[in-house]
C-alpha positions in Angstrom: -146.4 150.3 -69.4 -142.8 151.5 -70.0 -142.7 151.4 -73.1 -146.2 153.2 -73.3 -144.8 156.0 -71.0 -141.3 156.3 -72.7 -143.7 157.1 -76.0 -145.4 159.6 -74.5 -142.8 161.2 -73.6 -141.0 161.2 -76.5 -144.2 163.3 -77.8 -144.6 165.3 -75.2 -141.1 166.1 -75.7 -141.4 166.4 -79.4 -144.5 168.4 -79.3 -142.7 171.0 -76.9 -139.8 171.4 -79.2 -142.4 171.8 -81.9 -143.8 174.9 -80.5 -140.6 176.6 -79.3 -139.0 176.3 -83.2 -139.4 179.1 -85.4 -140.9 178.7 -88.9 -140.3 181.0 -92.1 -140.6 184.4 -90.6 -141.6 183.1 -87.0 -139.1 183.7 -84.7 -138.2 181.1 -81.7 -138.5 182.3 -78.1 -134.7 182.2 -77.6 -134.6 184.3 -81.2 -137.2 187.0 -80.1 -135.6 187.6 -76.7 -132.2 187.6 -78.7 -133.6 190.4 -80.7 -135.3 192.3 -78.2 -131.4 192.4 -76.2 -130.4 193.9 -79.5 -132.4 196.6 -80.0 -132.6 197.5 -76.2 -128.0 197.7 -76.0 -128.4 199.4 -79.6 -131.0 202.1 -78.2 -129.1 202.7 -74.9 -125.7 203.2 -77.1 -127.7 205.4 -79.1 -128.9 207.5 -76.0 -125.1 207.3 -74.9 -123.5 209.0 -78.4 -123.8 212.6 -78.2 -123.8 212.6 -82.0 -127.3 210.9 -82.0 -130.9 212.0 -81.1 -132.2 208.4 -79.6 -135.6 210.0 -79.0 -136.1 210.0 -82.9 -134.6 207.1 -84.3 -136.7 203.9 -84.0 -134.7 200.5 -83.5 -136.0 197.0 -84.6 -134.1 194.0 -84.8 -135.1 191.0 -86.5 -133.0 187.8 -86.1 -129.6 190.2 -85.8 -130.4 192.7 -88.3 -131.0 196.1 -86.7 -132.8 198.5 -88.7 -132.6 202.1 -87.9 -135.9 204.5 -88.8 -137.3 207.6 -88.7 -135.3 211.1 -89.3 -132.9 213.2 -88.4 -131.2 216.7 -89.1 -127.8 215.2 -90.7 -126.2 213.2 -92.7 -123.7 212.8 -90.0 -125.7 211.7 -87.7 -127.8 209.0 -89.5 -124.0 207.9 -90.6 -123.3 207.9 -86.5 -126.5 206.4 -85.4 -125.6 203.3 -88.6 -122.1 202.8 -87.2 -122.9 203.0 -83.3 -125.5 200.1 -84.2 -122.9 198.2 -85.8 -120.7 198.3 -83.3 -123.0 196.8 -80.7 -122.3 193.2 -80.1 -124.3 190.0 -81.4 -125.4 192.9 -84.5 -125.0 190.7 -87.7 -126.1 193.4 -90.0 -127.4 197.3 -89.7 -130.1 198.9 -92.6 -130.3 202.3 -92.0 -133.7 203.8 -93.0 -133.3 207.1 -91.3 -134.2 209.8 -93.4 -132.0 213.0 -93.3 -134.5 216.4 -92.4 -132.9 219.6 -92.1 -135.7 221.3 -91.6 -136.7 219.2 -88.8 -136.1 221.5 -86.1 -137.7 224.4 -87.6 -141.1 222.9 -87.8 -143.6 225.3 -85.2 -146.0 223.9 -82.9 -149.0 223.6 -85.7 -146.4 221.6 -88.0 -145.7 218.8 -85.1 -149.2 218.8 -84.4 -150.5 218.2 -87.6 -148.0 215.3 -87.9 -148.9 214.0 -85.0 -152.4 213.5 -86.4 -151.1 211.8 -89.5 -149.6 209.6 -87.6 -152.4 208.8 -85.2 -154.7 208.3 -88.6 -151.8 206.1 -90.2 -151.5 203.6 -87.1 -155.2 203.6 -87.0 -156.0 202.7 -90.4 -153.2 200.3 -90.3 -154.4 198.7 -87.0 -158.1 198.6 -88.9 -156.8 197.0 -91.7 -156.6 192.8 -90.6 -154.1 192.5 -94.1 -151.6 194.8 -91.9 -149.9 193.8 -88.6 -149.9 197.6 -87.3 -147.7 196.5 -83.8 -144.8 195.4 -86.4 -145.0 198.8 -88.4 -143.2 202.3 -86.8 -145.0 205.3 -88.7 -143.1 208.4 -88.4 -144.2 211.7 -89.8 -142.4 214.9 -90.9 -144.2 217.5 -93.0 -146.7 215.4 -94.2 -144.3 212.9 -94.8 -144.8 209.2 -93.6 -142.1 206.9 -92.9 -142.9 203.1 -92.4 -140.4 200.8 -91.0 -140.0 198.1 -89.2 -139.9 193.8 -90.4 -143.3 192.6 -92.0 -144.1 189.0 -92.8 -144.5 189.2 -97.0 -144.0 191.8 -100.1 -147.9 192.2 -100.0 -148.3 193.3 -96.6 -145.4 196.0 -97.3 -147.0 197.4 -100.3 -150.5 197.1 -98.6 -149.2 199.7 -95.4 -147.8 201.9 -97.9 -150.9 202.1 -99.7 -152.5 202.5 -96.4 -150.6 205.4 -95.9 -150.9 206.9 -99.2 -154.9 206.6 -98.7 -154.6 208.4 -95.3 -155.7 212.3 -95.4 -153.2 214.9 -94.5 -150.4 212.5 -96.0 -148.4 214.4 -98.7 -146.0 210.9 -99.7 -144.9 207.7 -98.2 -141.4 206.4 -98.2 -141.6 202.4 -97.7 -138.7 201.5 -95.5 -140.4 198.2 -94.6 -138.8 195.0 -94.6 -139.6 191.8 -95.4 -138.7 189.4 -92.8 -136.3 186.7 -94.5 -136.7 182.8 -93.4 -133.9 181.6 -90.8 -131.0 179.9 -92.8 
């Protein structure tokens, strides 16, 4: 009987393990809330630099690397948002997507609008598509522009979003910031 019960156990143990590891692109529970402390201390010293416009910079992390999307109105400050991310600790690595937009705050009320609603039709089509996982992808829109960033699980569904997004009316381009999640090391 001891034996039996040592034995299972071991598999209970073994099979509890099992499902907290990550595989490939999975990330384990101790990796996901690793990542989610990352991009929450990157966005609150974001918020904190007077340099940088939190509101429009998105922030995903994926086992350490932060990725910064979405646009803003200078050089300098996509170059201040990239090096306050790196200097948050536990960052391994910072890709900075954000796109510079100097036009950005001239756009009237009928410009952010309309973006809006390319956005709204981007998400949707993304979240329609079952190829795409749409709560992984940030869509950002600026004069018909669409951004997509965020960590995806393979080249194919990258280029699928994008094509998404190219398909999507009211959408003038697409820049693919996506990035393919890499397997732990």
């Amino acid at each position: 009987m001891k034996k039996f019960l040592a034995m299972a156990t071991a598999l209970a143990l073994g099979a509890v393990l099992a499902a907290c590891s990550g595989t490939g692109t999975q990330k384990t529970a101790g990796e996901t809330i690793d990542d989610a402390t990352l991009t929450a201390k990157v966005k609150a010293a974001l918020i904190d630099n007077e340099s940088t416009k939190a509101r429009d910079i998105n922030v995903e992390t994926y086992r350490g690397t932060v990725q910064l999307g979405g646009f803003v109105e200078s050089d300098q400050e996509k170059q201040a948002a990239g090096q306050v991310a790196q200097g948050v600790a536990g960052v391994k690595e910072v890709r900075n997507a954000l796109e510079v937009r100097s036009q950005v705050a001239s756009r009237s009320a009928g410009e952010v609008v309309d973006d809006g609603v390319v956005t709204a039709r981007v998400k949707a089509a993304l979240t329609a598509d079952p190829s795409t996982r749409a709560r992984q992808i940030n869509v950002e829109t600026r004069q018909g522009v669409v951004q997509l960033s965020g960590f995806v699980d393979s080249s194919q569904e990258k280029e699928r979003a994008a094509q998404i997004a190219r398909e999507t009316s009211g959408v003038q381009s697409v820049r693919n910031d996506l990035e393919v999640k890499q397997p732990a090391q």
